[in-house]
C-alpha positions, 0 to 999 in steps of 0.5 A: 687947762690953762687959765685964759681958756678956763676964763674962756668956758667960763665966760662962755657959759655966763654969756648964754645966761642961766638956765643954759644947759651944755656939754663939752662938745659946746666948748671943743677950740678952747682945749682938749676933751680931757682939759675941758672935763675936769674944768666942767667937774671942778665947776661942778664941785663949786656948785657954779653948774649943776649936773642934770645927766651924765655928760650933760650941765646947765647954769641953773635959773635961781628963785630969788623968791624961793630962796633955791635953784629952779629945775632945769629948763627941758628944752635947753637940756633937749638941745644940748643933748641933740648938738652932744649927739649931732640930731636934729631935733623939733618939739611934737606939737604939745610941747611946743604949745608948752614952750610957746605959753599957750597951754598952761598943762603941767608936762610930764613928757616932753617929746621931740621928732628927731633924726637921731635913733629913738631915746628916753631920758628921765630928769627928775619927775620929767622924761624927754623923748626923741622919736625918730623920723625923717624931718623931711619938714625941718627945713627951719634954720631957727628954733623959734620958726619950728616952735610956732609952726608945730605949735600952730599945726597942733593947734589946727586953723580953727583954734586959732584966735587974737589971743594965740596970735597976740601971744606969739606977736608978743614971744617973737617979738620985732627981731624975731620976726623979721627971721621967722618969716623969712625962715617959714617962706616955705611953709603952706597955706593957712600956717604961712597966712597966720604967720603973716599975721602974726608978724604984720603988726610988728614989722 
């Protein structure tokens, strides 16, 4: 592989920071598979990515504090093995809660609806499972928008209070905002409303 698409994997890779997992097919333009595959192994023996299973890599987060890399992030592992396979993919409702910050349950399992067939995949002590279904409600272009939707709907209306709606004001932020509203147009009754009023205060 010559050096300047090397230097172009590699800044790829830098750019999407650490904890960003990733197959070859999230480098296809920059040279062939082959090429790209023994770039990503000689990273790999440098100690520069980390293997987390077959095929797949991350750039492992580092506690500065623990002196040691932090175990890989489930659901970066979850989305590169959906764009390797071409699935889409949204997390069931207790996952999300996880990823969100509103359920401080250590997991386990992290499940995902997916159009893909039915897996399992063990990291560590860790599994994720894709669970095949239609996603005849997956028409969100954003992954944040899929995040609060599942998890709101795991939640249910009445469990929803001014601390689960200043968390997701606080995780989206006013950027995300924006989006995720108008990525959720579609979405019905008292989810759409706590949407609006999650976002109302940072429009």
């Amino acid at each position: 592989m010559p050096q300047p698409a090397i230097n172009k994997l590699v800044s790829r890779i830098y750019g999407n920071g650490r904890g960003w997992a990733f197959s070859q097919k999230d480098f296809s333009g920059l040279g062939t598979r082959s090429a790209i595959d023994v770039s990503l192994h000689r990273l790999h023996e440098k100690g520069t990515i980390r293997r987390v299973l077959r095929g797949i890599y991350d750039y492992p987060q580092v506690s500065e504090k623990l002196g040691r890399q932090l175990s890989p992030d489930i659901d970066q592992v979850a989305r590169a093995l959906a764009r390797k396979s071409g699935w889409r993919i949204q997390p069931t409702g207790p996952a999300a809660l996880n990823l969100l910050g509103l359920s401080t349950q250590v997991m386990g399992r992290y499940a995902y609806l997916s159009d893909g067939p039915d897996r399992v995949y063990a990291i560590g002590k860790r599994t994720i499972e894709f669970q095949h279904t239609a996603l005849k409600e997956s028409g969100f272009k954003l992954r944040e928008s899929s995040l609060v939707v599942q998890a709101l709907r795991s939640l249910g209306e009445e469990r929803i209070d001014e601390s689960t709606i200043s968390k997701l004001r606080d995780f989206l932020g006013p950027d995300l905002c924006t989006k995720v509203l108008k990525d959720t147009r579609t979405a019905r009754g008292w989810v759409h409303d706590t949407i609006l009023a999650i976002c109302r205060e940072v429009r």
